[in-house]
LUMFIDO-545218 format. One record per residue (C-alpha): residue number from 1; residue in three letters; z, y, x. Coordinates in steps of 0.1 Angstrom, whole numbers. Each point is the difference from the previous one (the first is absolute). Layout:
MARDREN  resi  resn      Z      Y      X
MARDREN   NUM   ala      Z      Y      X
...
! end
This chain:
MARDREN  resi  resn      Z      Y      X
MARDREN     1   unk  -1110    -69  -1073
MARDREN     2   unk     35     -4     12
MARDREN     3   unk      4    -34    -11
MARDREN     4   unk    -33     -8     23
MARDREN     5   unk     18     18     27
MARDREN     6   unk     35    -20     -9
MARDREN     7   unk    -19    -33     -2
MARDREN     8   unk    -10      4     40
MARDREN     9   unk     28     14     12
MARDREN    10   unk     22    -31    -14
MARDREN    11   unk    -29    -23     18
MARDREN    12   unk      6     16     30
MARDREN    13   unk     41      1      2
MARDREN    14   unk      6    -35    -13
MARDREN    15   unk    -17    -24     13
MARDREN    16   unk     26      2     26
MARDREN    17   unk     21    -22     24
MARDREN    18   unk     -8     25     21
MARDREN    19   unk      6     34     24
MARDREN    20   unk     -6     35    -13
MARDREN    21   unk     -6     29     23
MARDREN    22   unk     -4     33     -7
MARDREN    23   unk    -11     32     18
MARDREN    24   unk      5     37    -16
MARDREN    25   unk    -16     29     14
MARDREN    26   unk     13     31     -4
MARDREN    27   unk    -25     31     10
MARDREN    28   unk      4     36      3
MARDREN    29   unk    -13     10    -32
MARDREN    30   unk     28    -16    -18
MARDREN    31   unk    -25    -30    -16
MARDREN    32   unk      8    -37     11
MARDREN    33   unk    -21    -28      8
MARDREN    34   unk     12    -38     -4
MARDREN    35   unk    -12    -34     12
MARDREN    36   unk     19    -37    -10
MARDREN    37   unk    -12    -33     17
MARDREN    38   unk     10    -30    -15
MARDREN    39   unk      0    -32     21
MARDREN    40   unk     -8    -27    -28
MARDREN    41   unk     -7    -29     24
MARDREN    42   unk     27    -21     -1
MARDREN    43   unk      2      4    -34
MARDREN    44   unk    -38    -11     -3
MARDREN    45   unk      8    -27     20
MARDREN    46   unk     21    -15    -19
MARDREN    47   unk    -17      6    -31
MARDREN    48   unk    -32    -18      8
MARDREN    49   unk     25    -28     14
MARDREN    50   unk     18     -4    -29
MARDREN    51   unk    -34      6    -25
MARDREN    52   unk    -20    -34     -8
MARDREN    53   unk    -37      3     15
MARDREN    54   unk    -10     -1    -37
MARDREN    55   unk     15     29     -8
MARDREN    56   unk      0     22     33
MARDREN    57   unk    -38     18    -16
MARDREN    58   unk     12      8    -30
MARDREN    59   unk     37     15     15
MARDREN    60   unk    -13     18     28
MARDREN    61   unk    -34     13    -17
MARDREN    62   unk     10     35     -7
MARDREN    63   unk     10      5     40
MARDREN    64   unk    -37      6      8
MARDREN    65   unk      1     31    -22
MARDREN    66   unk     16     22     23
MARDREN    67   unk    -20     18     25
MARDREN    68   unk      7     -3     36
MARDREN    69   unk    -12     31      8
MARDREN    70   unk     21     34    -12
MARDREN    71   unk    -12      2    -35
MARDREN    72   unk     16     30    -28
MARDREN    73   unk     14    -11    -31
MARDREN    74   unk    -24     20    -18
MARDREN    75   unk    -32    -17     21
MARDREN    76   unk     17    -34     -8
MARDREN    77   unk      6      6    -40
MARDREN    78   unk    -34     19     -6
MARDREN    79   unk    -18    -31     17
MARDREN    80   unk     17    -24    -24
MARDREN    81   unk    -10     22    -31
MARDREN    82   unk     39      5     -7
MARDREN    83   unk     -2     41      4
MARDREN    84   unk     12     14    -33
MARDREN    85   unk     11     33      9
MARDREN    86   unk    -14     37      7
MARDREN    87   unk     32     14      8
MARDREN    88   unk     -8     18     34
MARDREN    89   unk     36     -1     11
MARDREN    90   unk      3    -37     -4
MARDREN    91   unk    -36     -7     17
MARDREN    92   unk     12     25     26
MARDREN    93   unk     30    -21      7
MARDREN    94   unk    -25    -31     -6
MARDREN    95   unk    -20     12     32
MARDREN    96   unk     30      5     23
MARDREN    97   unk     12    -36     -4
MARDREN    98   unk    -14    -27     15
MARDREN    99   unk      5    -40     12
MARDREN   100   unk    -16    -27     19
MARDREN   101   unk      7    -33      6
MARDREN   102   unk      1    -22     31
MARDREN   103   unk    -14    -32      8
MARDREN   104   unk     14    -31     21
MARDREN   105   unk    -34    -18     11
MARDREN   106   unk     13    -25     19
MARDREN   107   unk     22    -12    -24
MARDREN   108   unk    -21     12    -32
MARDREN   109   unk     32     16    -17
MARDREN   110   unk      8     35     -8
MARDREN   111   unk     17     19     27
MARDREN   112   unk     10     29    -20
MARDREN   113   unk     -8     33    -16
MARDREN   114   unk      4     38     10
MARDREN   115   unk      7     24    -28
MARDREN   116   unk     -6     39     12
MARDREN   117   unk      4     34    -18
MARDREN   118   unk    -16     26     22
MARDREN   119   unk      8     36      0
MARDREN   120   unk     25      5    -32
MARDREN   121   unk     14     32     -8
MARDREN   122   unk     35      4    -19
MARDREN   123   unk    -21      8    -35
MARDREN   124   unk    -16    -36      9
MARDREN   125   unk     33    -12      2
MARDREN   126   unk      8     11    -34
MARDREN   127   unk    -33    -16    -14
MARDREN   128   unk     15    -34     12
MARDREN   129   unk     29      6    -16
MARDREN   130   unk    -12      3    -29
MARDREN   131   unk    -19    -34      1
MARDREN   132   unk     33    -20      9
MARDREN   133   unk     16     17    -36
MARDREN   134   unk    -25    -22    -15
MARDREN   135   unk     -9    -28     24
MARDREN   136   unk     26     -8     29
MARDREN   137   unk    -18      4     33
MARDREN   138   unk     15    -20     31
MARDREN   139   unk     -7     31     29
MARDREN   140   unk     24      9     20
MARDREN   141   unk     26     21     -8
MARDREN   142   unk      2     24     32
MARDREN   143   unk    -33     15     -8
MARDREN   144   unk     21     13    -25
MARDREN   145   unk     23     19     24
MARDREN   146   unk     -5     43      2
MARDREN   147   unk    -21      9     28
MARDREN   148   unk     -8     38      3
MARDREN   149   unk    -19     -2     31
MARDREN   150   unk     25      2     23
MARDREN   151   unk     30    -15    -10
MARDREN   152   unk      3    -34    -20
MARDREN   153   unk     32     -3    -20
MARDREN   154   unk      4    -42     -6
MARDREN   155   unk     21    -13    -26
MARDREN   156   unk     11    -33      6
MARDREN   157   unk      9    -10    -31
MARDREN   158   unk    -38     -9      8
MARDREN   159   unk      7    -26     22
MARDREN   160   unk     -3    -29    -28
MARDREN   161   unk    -28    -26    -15
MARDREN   162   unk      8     18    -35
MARDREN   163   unk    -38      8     -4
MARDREN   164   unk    -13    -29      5
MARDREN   165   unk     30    -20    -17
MARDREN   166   unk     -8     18    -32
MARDREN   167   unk    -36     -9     -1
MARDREN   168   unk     11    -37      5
MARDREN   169   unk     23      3    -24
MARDREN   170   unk    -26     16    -30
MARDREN   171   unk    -26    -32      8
MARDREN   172   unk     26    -25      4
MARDREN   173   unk     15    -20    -29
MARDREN   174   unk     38      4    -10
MARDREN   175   unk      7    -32     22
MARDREN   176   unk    -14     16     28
MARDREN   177   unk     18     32     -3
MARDREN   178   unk     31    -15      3
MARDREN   179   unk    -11    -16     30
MARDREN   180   unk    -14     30     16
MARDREN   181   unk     26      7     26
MARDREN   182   unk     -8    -36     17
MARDREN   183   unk    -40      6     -5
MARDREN   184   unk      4     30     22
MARDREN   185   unk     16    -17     24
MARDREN   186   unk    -26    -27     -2
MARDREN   187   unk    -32     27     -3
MARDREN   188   unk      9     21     32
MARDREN   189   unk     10    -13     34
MARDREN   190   unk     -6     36     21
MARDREN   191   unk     -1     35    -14
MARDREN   192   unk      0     30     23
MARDREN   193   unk    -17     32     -3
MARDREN   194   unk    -10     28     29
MARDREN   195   unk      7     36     -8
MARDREN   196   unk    -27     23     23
MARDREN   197   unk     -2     36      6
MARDREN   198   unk    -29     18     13
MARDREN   199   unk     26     22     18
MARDREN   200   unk     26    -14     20
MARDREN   201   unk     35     -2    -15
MARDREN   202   unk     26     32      4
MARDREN   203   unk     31    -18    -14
MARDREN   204   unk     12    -22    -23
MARDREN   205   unk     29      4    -21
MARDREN   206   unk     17    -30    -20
MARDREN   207   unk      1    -36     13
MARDREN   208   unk    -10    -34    -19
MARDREN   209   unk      3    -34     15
MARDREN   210   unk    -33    -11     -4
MARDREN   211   unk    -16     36     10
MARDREN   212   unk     -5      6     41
MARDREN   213   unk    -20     19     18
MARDREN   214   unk    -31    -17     20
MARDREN   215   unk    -13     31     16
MARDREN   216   unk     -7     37      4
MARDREN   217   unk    -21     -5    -37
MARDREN   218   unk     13    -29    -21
MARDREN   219   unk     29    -18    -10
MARDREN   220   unk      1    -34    -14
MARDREN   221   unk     18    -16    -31
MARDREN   222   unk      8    -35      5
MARDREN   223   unk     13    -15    -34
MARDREN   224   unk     28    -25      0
MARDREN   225   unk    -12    -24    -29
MARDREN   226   unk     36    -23     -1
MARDREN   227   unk     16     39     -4
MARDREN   228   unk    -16      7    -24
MARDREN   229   unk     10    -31    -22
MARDREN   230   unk     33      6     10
MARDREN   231   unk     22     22    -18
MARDREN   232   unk     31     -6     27
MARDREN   233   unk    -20     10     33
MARDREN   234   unk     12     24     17
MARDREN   235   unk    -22     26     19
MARDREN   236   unk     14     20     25
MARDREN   237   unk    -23     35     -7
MARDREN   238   unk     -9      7    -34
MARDREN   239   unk    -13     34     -2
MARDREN   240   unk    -10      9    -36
MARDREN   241   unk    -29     26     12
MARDREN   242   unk    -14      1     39
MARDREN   243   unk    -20     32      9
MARDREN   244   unk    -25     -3     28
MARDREN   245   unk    -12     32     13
MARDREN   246   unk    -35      3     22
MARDREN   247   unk     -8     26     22
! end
C-alpha cells in the first residue's frame, strides 16, 4: 500500500521543470487542510518536443490515468484492484487524500496536477509519519509545524526540499545522487507556499527572510532556490522558530 501511494506521489513531484504552490489551512479545531498545484506545462512542452512522434504514445500513455476531477487515493487504488489493506487507520487517511490532474486542450499536454489532504488532525499527522519511515513521501514539510488551534509554532528548519530530495535520492541511481544538488535546481523553478488562518493573525514573533505577512490571515513563504544551494549566502533574519498567534 505505501509503495502504491509512493509510486504517485513521485509521478506527481518529478515530472518537473516547473512551479509549486502550496496553500495550508489552519482551522480552529487544531486539524489542517493542504492543497499543492503543480504547473507541469513547460515541462510538457518540452517533453513532447524533444520525444520522437514514434515514441510520444508509449511515453506519455500513463498521463491519462489520472482523473481530472478530485478523486481519493483510496477511490483511485480500489478501482485499479491494487487495495491490499484493511487497516482502518490507513484507509481512513486513504479517504482524506486526494489528486486530480489538469488538462491543456489546446495544446494537448498536461497542465498539471493538484494533490489535497482535507481535514487532518495531529494523530493523522503521526500516521504519515509513519509511512515516510518506510517509504519517503515528498509533502511538505510545514504541515508538520504544531498548530493547537490558535497558535502555530513554525520551525524553519522546514524551509528546505529535504522531503522531496530524499525520495529522489532512494529511486535515483548512485550517479544521480551525486548529482542531486543540480537536478533540484533543474526540477524546480518556483516554490512558495501560503500559510492561512481562519482567524486573523494576533502577532508574530521571530522573523525569516523568506516568511512575510500577506494579510490579516496568511503569510507567505517564498523559497530562495540559489540559497539554498549555497552554503555562503547570507540571510539577514534567520529565526530558528516563528510563533504566529490568531485571535
Amino acid at each position: 500500500m505505501k509503495k502504491t501511494i509512493v509510486l504517485f506521489l513521485i509521478s506527481l513531484f518529478t515530472l518537473q521543470s516547473c512551479s509549486i504552490n502550496t496553500e495550508v489551512l489552519y482551522h480552529k479545531d487544531s486539524a489542517t487542510s493542504m492543497i499543492t498545484d503543480v504547473d507541469t506545462r513547460e515541462f510538457m512542452a518540452e517533453m513532447q518536443a524533444m520525444t520522437p512522434d514514434s515514441l510520444k504514445q508509449e511515453k506519455f500513455k500513463d498521463i491519462d490515468r489520472f482523473p481530472t476531477v478530485w478523486t481519493s487515493m483510496y477511490d483511485l487504488i480500489k478501482k485499479e484492484g491494487k487495495l491490499k489493506t484493511e487497516n482502518q487507520d490507513t484507509i481512513r487517511i486513504l479517504k482524506k487524500v486526494f489528486l486530480k490532474s489538469t488538462k491543456d486542450d489546446k495544446n494537448a499536454i498536461l497542465a498539471g496536477f493538484s494533490f489535497k489532504m482535507d481535514h487532518f488532525t495531529p494523530n493523522d499527522y503521526e500516521i504519515i509519519k509513519n509511512f515516510n519511515k518506510g517509504e519517503k513521501l515528498p509533502f511538505d514539510q510545514n504541515v508538520l509545524n504544531i498548530w493547537d488551534g490558535r497558535t502555530l509554532t513554525i520551525n524553519t528548519d522546514f524551509f528546505n526540499l529535504k522531503n522531496i530530495e530524499e525520495v529522489l535520492k532512494s529511486k535515483g541511481s548512485d550517479e544521480q545522487t551525486e548529482k542531486m544538488e543540480g537536478m533540484m535546481m533543474m526540477f524546480f523553478k518556483n516554490i512558495g507556499t501560503t500559510l492561512k488562518f481562519e482567524n486573523k493573525i494576533k502577532s508574530i514573533t521571530g522573523k525569516h527572510d523568506w516568511l512575510k505577512q500577506i494579510d490579516d490571515y496568511s503569510v507567505r513563504i517564498v523559497y530562495d532556490l540559489k540559497a539554498m544551494n549555497d552554503k555562503d549566502a547570507k540571510l539577514k533574519n534567520t529565526d530558528k522558530k516563528i510563533v504566529i498567534v490568531t485571535e
